[in-house]
C-alpha positions, -999 to +999 in steps of 0.1 A: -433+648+625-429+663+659-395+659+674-397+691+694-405+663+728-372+648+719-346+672+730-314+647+735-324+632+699-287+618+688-301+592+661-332+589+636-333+557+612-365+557+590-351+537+565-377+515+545-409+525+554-427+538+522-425+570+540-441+601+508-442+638+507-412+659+519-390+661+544-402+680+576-381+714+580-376+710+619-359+675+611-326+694+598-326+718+630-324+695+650-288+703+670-281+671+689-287+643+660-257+622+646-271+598+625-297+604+602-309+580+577-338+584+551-329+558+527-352+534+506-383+556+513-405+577+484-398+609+498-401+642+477-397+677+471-359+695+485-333+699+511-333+728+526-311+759+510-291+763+547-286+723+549-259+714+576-262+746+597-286+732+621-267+700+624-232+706+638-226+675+650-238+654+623-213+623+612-240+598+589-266+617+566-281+586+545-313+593+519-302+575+491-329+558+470-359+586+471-373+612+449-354+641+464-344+670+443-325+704+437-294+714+442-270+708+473-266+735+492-225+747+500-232+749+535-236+713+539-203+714+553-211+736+583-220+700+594-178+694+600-184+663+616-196+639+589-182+606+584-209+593+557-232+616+532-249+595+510-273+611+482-277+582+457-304+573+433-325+606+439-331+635+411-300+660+426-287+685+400-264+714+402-226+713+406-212+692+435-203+715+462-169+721+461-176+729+501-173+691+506-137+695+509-141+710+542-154+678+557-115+664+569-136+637+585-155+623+557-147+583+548-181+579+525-195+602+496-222+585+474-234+604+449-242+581+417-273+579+399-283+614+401-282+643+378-250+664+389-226+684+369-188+699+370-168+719+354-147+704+326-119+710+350-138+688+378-125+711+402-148+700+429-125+664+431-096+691+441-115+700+467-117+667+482-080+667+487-084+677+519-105+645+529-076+626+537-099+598+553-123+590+525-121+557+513-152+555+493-153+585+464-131+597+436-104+624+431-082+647+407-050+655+398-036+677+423-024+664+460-027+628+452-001+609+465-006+599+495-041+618+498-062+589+492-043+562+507-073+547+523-098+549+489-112+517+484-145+518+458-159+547+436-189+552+426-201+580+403-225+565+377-258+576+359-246+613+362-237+645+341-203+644+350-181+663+323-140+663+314-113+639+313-102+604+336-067+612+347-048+581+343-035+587+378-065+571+391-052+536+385-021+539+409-044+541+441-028+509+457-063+503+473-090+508+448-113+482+444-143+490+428-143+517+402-179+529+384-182+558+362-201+544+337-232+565+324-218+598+325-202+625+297-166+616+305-141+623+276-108+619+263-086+592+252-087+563+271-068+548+299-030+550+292-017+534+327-026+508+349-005+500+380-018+479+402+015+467+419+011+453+451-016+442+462-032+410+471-050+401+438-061+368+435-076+351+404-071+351+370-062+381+349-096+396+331-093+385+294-110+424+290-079+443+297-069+428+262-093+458+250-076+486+262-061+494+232-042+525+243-030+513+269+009+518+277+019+505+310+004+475+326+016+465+360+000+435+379+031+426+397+034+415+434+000+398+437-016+365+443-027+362+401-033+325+388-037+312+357-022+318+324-016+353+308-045+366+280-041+360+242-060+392+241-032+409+254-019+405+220-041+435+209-025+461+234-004+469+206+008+505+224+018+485+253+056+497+262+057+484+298+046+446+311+051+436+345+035+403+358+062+394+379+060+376+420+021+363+411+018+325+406+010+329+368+014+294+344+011+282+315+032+290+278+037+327+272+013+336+242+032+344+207+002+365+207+029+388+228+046+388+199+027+415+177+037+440+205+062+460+189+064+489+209+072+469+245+101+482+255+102+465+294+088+431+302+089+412+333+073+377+344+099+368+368+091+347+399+058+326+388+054+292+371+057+296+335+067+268+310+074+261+275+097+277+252+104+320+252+093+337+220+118+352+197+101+375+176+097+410+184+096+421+213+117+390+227+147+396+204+157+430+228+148+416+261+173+398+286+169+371+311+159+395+340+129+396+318+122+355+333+141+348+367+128+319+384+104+303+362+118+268+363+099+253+331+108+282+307+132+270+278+145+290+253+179+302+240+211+306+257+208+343+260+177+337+283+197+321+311+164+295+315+169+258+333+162+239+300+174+248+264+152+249+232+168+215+224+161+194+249+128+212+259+111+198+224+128+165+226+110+162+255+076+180+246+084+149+217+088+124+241+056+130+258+036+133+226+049+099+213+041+089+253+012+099+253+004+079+220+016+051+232-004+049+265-034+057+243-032+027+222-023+007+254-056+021+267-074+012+237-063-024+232-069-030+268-103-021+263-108-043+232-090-070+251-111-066+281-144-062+259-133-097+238-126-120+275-160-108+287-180-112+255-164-146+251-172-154+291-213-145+283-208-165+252-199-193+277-220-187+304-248-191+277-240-223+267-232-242+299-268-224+308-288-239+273-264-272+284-277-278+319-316-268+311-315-298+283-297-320+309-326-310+330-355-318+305-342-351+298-342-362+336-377-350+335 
């Protein structure tokens, strides 16, 4: 490829177009280019070791979904200026450059389905706690609050990425899409969810029920429907619940019950009904626990609108109600069934009645 007659080149998109072999050298010297993209193509063979130093101005380097391999180069970041670097679904390997935390500018880093490594440590998401503007990665321990405000999706699947999933990660206020599946990720499980907040909507994934080390769980301040899990009955290290300002319904599960170690619960402000468990964990919590869910009941202590007493006399009420309209339904059918078999009954003979009439006139 001969770009040496294109001396203002500021963009090159060859994305889709079956392109083979490798990459032409000149391509990544090539001074004036801001966007380059060499996705979805069947390109082989490597980058080149200096990658970045002949791009200064660089802000999109797209060439996900090709056959590219070796290791990435630390002076990728002498190209300071990049907004997106995707590498996806090629045959990388190596560490990730820890020289990616150079790029302040950088809002996109997709790396999954390749075959990169880290440290146990994972030091090279340290790094990246200088990209204050990346919304679309992953990150560690150190720096976080506040350094990731705008992360919105991670994905870092089909890997070789070693060392533990700091339970940090589920506080970013923004994440929406998380992926680290396919990878060599230990430790214990996630102990903390807090996803406080946001604006939510739906109904709460039965799956969360099989988190079974989880301690602290909070989906409050959103737009959730529906009714809460039974299968939250099996999160039995849960010490901290809050569901409260969503528009949740429904009975509260005496599945809740079996958690014995909750030692805060909240479901203020949504539409629950039907009567407050007793059992443990209910016999130690107060009715701050329940504010302003009109159709609770319960005992006194509970502060709720209607009291155990009169909440089943009237959960009795309807039943019997509800009996009653059913065999009102029924008869009314049978009744209704009986006039208009009796009417064709009728209709039959006043027919057979006026054909002999007929016959005898004939």
């Amino acid at each position: 490829m001969e770009l040496g007659n294109l001396p203002k080149l500021q963009m090159l998109g060859l994305t889709g177009n079956e392109l083979t072999g490798s990459v032409p050298a000149n391509i990544f010297n090539k001074s004036t280019l801001q966007v380059l993209t060499l996705s979805e193509n069947k390109l082989s063979g490597t980058l080149p070791s200096d990658l970045g130093r002949g791009m200064p101005i660089l802000e999109e380097f797209i060439c996900g979904t090709n056959n590219l391999s070796c290791f990435i180069s630390a002076s990728i970041s002498n190209s300071s200026r990049l907004r997106m670097l995707d590498l996806s679904g090629n045959g990388f390997t190596g560490p990730i450059p820890k020289s990616l935390g150079n790029l302040e500018h950088l809002e996109l880093l997709n790396l999954h389905n390749n075959n990169f490594f880290s440290d146990s440590a994972l030091s090279f998401l340290t790094s990246l706690t200088n990209c204050r503007k990346l919304r679309a990665q992953w990150f560690n321990k150190n720096a976080l609050d506040g350094v990731f405000r705008y992360l919105l999706e991670f994905y870092l699947q089909s890997n070789k990425i070693e060392g533990t999933i700091p339970d940090v990660m589920c506080s970013l206020k923004n994440l929406g899409a998380l992926d680290l599946s396919r990878n060599q990720f230990s430790g214990s499980a996630a102990t903390l969810i807090d996803l406080s907040k946001n604006i939510f909507s739906g109904e709460i994934p039965s799956t969360l029920g099989d988190l079974g080390e989880l301690i602290k769980l909070s989906l409050a301040d959103n737009r959730l429907e529906g009714s809460i899990p039974e299968s939250f009955g099996k999160l039995l290290a849960l010490e901290f619940l809050d569901l409260c300002y969503n528009n949740l319904s429904g009975e509260i599960p005496k599945s809740l019950e079996a958690l014995v170690y909750l030692k805060y619960l909240s479901i203020s402000f949504n539409e629950f009904s039907g009567e407050i468990p007793t059992s443990s964990p209910f016999a130690n919590v107060t009715s701050q626990s329940f504010l302003s869910n009109d159709a609770l009941c319960g005992e006194s202590r509970f502060n709720v609108t209607m009291p155990n007493k009169i909440y089943r006399e009237v959960k009795k009420k309807n039943s019997a109600y509800k009996f009653i309209y059913c065999v009102r339904d029924w008869i009314t059918t049978c009744v209704g069934s009986w006039i208009c078999g009796v009417k064709i009954e009728k209709d039959k003979e006043e027919c057979m009645s006026s054909r002999c009439v007929s016959g005898k006139r004939a």
